[in-house]
C-alpha positions in Angstrom: 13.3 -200.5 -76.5 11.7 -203.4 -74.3 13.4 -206.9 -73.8 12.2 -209.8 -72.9 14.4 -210.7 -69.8 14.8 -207.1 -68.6 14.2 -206.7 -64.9 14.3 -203.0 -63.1 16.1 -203.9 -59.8 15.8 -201.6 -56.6 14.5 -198.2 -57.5 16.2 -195.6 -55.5 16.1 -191.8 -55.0 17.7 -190.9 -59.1 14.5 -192.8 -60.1 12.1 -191.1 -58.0 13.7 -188.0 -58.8 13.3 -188.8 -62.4 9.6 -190.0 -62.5 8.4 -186.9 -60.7 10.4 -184.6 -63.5 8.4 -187.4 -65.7 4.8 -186.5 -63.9 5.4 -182.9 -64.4 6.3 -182.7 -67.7 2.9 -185.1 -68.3 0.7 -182.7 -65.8 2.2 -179.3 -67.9 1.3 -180.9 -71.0 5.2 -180.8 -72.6 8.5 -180.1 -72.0 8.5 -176.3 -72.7 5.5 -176.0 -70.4 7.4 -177.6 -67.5 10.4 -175.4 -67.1 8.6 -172.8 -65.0 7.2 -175.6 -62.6 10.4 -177.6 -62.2 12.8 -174.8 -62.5 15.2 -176.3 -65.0 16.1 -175.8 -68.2 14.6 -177.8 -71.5 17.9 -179.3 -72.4 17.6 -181.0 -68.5 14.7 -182.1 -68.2 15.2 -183.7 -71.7 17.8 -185.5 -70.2 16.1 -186.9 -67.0 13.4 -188.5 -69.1 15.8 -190.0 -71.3 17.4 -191.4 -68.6 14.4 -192.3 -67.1 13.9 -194.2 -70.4 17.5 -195.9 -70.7 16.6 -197.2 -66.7 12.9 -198.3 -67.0 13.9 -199.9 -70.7 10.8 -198.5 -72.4 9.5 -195.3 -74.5 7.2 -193.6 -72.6 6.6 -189.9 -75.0 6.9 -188.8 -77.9 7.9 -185.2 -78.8 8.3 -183.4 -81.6 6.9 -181.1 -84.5 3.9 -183.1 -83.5 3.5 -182.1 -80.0 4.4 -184.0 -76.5 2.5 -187.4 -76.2 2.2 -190.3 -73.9 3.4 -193.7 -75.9 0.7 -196.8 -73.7 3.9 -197.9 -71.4 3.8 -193.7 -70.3 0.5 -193.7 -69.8 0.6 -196.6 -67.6 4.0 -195.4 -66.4 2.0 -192.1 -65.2 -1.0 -193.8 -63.1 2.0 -195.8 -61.0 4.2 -192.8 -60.9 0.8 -190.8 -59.6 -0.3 -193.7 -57.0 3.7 -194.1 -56.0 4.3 -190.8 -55.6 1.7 -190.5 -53.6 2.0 -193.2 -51.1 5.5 -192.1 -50.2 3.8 -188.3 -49.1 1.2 -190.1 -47.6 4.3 -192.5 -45.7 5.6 -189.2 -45.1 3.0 -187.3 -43.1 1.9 -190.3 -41.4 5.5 -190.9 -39.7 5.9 -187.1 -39.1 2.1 -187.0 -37.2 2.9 -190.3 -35.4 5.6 -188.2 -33.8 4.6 -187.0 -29.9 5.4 -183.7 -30.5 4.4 -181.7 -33.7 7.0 -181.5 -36.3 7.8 -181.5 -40.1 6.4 -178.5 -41.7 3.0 -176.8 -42.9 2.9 -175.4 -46.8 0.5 -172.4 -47.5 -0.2 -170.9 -50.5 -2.3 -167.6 -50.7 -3.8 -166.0 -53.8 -2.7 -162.3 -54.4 -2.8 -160.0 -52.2 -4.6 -161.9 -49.4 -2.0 -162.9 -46.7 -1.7 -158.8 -45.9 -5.4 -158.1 -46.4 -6.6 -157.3 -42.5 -9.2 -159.0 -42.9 -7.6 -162.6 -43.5 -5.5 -162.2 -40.2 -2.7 -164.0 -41.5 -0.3 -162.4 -39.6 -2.2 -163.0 -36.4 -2.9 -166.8 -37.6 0.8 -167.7 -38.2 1.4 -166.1 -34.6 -1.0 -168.4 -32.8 0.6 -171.1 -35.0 4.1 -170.8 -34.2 4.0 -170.2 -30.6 1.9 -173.5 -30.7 4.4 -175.5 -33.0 7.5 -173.7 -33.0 9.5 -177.1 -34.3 7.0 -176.8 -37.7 8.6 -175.1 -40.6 6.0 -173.0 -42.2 6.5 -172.4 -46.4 4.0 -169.6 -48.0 3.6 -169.3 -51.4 1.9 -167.2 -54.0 -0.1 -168.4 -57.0 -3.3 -168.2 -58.9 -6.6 -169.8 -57.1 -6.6 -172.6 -60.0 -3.3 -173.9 -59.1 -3.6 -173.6 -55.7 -6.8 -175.8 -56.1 -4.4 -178.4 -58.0 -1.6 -177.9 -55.4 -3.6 -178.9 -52.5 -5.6 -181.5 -54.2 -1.9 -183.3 -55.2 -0.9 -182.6 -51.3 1.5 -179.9 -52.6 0.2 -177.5 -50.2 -1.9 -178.5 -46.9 -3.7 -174.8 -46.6 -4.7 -172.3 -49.4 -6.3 -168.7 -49.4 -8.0 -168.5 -52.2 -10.9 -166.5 -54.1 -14.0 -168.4 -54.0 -15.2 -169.1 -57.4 -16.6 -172.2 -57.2 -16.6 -176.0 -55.0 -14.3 -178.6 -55.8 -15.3 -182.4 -54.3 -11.7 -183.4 -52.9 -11.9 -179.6 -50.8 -13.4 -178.2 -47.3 -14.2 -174.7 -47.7 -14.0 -171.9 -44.7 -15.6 -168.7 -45.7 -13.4 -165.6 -44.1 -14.9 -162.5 -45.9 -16.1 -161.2 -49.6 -15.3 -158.0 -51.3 -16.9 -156.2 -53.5 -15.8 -155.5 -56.7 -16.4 -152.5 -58.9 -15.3 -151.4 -62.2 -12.4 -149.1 -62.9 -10.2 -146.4 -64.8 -7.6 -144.8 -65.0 -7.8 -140.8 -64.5 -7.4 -140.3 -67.7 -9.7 -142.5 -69.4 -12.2 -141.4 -71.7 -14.7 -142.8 -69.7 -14.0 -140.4 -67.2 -15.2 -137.1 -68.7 -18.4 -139.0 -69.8 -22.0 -138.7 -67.6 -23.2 -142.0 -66.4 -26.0 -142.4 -69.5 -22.8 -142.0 -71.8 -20.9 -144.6 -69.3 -23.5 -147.2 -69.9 -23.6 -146.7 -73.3 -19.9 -146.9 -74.2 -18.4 -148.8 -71.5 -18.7 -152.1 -73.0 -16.9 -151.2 -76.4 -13.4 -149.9 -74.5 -10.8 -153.1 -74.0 -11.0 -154.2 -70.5 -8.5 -156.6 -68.8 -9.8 -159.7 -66.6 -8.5 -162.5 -64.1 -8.9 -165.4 -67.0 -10.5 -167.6 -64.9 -14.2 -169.2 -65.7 -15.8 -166.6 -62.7 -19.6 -167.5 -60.8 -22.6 -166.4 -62.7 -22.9 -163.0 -61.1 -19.8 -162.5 -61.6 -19.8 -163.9 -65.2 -23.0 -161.8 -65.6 -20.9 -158.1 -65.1 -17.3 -159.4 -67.4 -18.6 -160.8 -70.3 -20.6 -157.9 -72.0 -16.9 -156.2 -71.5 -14.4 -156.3 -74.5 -12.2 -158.4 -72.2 -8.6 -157.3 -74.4 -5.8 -158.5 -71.8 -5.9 -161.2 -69.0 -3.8 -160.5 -65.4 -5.1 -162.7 -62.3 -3.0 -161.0 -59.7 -4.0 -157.8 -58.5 -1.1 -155.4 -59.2 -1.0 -156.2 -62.7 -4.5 -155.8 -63.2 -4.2 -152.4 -61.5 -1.4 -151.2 -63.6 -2.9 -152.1 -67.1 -6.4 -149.9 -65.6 -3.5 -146.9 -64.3 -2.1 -147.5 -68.2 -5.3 -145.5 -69.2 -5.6 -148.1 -71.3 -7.8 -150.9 -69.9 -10.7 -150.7 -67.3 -10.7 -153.6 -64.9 -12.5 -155.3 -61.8 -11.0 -154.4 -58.4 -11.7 -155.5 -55.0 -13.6 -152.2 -53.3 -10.6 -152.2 -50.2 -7.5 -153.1 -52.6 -8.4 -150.1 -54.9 -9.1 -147.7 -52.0 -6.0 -146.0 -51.4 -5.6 -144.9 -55.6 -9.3 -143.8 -55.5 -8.3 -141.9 -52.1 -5.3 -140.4 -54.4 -7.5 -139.8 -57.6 -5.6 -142.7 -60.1 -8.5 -144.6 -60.7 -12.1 -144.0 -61.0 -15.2 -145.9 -60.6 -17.3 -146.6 -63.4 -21.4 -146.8 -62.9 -20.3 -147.8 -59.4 -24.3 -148.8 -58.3 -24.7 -151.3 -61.5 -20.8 -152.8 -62.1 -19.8 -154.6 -59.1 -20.4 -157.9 -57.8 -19.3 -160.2 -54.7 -16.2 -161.9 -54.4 -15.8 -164.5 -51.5 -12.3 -165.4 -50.1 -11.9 -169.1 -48.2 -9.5 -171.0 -46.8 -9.5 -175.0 -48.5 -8.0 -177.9 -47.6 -8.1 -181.7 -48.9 -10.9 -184.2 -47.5 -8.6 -186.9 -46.2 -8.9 -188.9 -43.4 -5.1 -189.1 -43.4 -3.5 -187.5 -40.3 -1.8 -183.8 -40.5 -0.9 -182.7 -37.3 0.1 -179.0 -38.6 -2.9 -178.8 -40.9 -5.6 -179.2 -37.8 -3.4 -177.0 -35.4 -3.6 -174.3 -38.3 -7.6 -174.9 -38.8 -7.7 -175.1 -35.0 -6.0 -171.7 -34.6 -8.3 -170.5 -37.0 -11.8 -170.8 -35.8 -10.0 -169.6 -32.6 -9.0 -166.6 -34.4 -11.9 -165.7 -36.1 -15.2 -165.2 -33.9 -17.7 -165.5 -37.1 -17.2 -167.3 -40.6 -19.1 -165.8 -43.7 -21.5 -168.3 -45.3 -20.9 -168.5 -49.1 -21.9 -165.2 -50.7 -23.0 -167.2 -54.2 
């Protein structure tokens, strides 16, 4: 596709547009992967990175019955589309924390059920925050802990609620609280009519469903004897498949409370199957300025009178 006198010319908002469409089809591995991330249809984004092709005069993947590939002009297309994409948010959030007066916007993305769990003060926090910075526009948004570890890392997000399952380099870590866990049933379970010597016995051959992330060692230590049969990170779905009567399942103690209270789920050999679970808030190590970000870590450790170290 290349030619020897070829020369790109000013590259202007289409082609930015186009080469981050590019890095997220390389980052989800494909073009079927990336429809959920970029919201568009196959058929589009097909026809950005063709464009994208046509305007940068090279071939930069192959797809096809052989999978999605990188050709070596996308690979080396992909570390300048990484480094220039992320010079402009850097330009970005520079300009906006030169201002005198804090402005632009602060992105926070919580895992599960976290941002109404009393304990994480969220509600409280975004108070503080706004009557501080009411010219900030605040975006929350919900996702798994591993891609809210990716989201802050690729300054997607500036603040993130997460599980604590293990310490990342690029992150600061603030320990709020930890739950713990225990093992559950539905009502009607078999393991429900069984003693606890039966319990122990059994409980290990009946399909259990799991978060699907790699967990700490104690908590690695209580899921893999299970017969882990069905995978559901967020909460509600977890606690479905267990109400299904089909599937036991890990559950933080104070999330399960009220269907204990109501007699939906049961606790199985609640003094051996149970383990810690910290919750923290991360941001990126950077020593560029984000006016919004410290405000919110300020308004923080004025909101909470005493941070949990790491349980594990």
């Amino acid at each position: 596709m290349s030619a020897k006198n070829y020369s790109l010319g000013q590259v202007g908002d289409y082609e930015i547009k186009q080469l981050k469409v590019f890095k997220t089809v390389v980052d989800c591995g494909g073009f079927s992967a990336a429809e959920t991330s970029l919201n568009i249809g196959r058929s589009t984004i097909s026809l950005h990175i063709s464009s994208l092709e046509s305007r940068l005069n090279l071939t930069l993947c192959k797809r096809g019955r052989g999978g999605f590939s990188l050709t070596e002009e996308g690979e080396i297309i992909y570390k300048m589309t990484d480094n220039l994409l992320e010079s402009l948010d850097t330009f970005r959030t520079t300009v906006n924390n030169l201002n005198a007066s804090l402005t632009g916007q602060l992105r926070i993305a919580l895992s599960d059920a976290i941002s109404l769990d009393p304990r994480s003060r969220f509600p409280e926090l975004v108070q503080r925050f706004a009557e501080q910075a009411p010219d900030v526009s605040i975006t929350t948004n919900v996702s798994s802990m591993a891609n809210i570890e990716r989201m802050i890392l690729n300054d997607e997000a500036d603040i993130g609620f997460i599980p604590y399952h293990r310490k990342l380099e690029g992150l600061d870590y603030v320990h709020l609280y930890h739950d713990i866990c225990h093992l559950y049933c539905g009502k009607n379970h078999g393991l429900v009519a069984m003693d606890a010597s039966q319990q122990e016995a059994l409980v290990n051959s009946f399909p259990a469903t799991h978060a699907g992330l790699k967990p700490h060692e104690a908590m690695s230590e209580q899921i893999a004897p299970l017969k882990l049969a069905a995978i559901s990170y967020f909460y509600d779905s977890r606690l479905a498949l267990i109400l299904s009567g089909q599937y036991i399942g890990f559950l933080p103690e104070l999330y399960a409370q009220p269907y204990l209270q109501k007699g939906e789920v049961v606790k199985v050999l609640p003094e051996s199957r149970h383990y810690s679970l910290g919750v923290a808030v991360i941001c990126k190590k950077t020593s560029q300025p984000n006016k919004p970000r410290e405000l919110f870590l300020s308004v923080l450790h004025q909101t909470v009178e005493e941070f949990e170290v790491a349980p594990y």
